[in-house]
Residue, then its C-alpha position, 0 to 999 in steps of 0.5 A: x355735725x351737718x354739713x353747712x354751705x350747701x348743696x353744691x359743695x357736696x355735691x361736688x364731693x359725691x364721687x370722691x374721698x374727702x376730709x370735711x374739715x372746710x364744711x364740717x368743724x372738727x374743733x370741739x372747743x366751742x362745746x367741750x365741758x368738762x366730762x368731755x375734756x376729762x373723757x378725751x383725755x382717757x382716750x389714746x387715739x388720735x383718729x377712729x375708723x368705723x368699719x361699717x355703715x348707717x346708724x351704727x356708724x354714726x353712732x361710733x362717730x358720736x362717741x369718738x366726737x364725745x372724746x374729742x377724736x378725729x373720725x373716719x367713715x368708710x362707704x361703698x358707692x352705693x351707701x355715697x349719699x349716706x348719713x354716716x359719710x356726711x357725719x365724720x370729719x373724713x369719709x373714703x370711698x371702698x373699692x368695688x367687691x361683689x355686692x354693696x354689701x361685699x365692700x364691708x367685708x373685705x378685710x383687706x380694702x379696708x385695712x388699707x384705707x385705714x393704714x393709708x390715712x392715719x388711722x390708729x383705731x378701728x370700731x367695727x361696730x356690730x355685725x360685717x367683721x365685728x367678731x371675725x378674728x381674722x379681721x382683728x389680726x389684721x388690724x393687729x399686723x398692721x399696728x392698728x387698734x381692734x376697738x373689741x375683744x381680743x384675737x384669741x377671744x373672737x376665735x373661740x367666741x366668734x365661732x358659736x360652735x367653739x363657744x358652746x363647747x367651752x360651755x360644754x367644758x365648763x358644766x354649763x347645760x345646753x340643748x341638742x345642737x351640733x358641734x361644729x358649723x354645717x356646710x350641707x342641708x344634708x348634715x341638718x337632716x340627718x341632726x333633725x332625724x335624730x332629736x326631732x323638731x323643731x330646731x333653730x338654725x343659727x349662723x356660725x359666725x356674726x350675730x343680730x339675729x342674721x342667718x336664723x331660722x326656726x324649723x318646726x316641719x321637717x318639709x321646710x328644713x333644707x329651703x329654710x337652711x339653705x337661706x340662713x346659710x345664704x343670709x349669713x355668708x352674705x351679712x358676715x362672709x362665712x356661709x356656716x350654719x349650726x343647729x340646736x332644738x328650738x326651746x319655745x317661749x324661752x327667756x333670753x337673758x344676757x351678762x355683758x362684760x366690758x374690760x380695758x384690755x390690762x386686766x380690769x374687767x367688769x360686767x353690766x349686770x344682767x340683761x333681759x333681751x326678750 
């Protein structure tokens, strides 16, 4: 959806929130077929928030226009002329929080745009808030639907170091790494002084490939870890970091699982992530 009288009516909507229903039509009747009419009529919601920005934002509004569903986009100041804003049949500007970056990680903000503005289902996409579990309670104390995993999935699968002890629990072998996220460069040189090089740094918290880095001299070890940790606190708000040995030319290999929240789950077969 693009918007379609001009320049001067954006214009004019550039430093406010908005409804774009006068320049971007939400009526998809025009459209419709019937794998949409029958899409739309599997969804509960009646209006869908992404808490994020950019293509992935855009991407959720797409989907929530397949299902005939009204949708929401939030942005920082700096993100005003962007495409996800211009693509959604709402758009309500965040408050400042520190960074441009920060606006999309305060959880509090951004349950309060939701709650005053009808917003019964939040997407947040991937990466920011995507597997924090504090930001999925929220969303569940204030009678909104967390589009993800459960609250008690993303607290033991959120934080990587809890989910590499499940494994651990379930016989699944893994290599050297820490058992809990590392605050201090101290804490990764001691790790290093006991299994050797190289090691790969990972955030915590999050994921896409944010806050990592492979070490393979020990020279580089607290520079390299003090910027994952950096990158991570600003990507996902938590500056916690863990460490594994690196496994050179590994095969990554990925199941992905999907479930509707009432018992039914599937998975998506393998993926090769390489």
């Amino acid at each position: 959806m693009n918007p379609t009288n001009g320049n001067k009516k954006l214009t004019s909507l550039l430093y406010k929130n908005e409804t774009h229903d006068d320049i971007l039509p939400s009526d998809t009747n025009s459209w419709k077929d019937s794998t949409h009419e029958s899409l739309a009529r599997l969804c509960p919601f009646k209006k869908i928030m992404a808490a994020n920005r950019g293509e992935i934002a855009v991407r959720i509004g797409r989907a929530a226009t397949e299902l005939n569903v009204r949708f929401a986009s939030i942005y920082a100041f700096e993100d005003r002329n962007s495409a996800h804003r211009w693509d959604s049949d709402e758009s309500y500007l965040l408050p400042a929080s520190g960074t441009p970056v920060g606006a999309y990680l305060n959880i509090e903000n951004i349950i309060n745009v939701a709650k005053e503005n009808g917003v019964d289902a939040i997407h947040p996409g991937y990466g920011f808030l995507s597997e924090s579990a504090e930001f999925a309670q929220a969303c569940k104390d204030a009678g909104i639907t967390f589009v993800g995993p459960s609250v008690e999935n993303l607290q033991t699968f959120g934080d990587k170091t809890k989910a590499r002890e499940l494994a651990i629990s379930a016989g699944v072998s893994v290599v050297p790494g820490t058992s809990k996220p590392l605050t201090t460069s101290e804490e990764a040189v001691a790790f290093v002084e006991e299994y050797g090089l190289p090691i790969m740094i990972k955030a915590a918290k999050g994921g896409g490939g944010k806050g990592m880095r492979v070490v393979n001299k020990k020279e580089d070890l607290i520079p390299l870890f003090n910027a994952a940790s950096s990158e991570a606190l600003a990507a996902f708000g938590d500056g916690g970091c863990f460490v594994e040995r690196y496994v050179r030319n590994a095969k990554h290999v990925e199941v992905q699982v999907i479930g509707d929240g009432k018992g039914n789950v599937v998975h998506l077969w393998e993926r090769d992530c390489r």
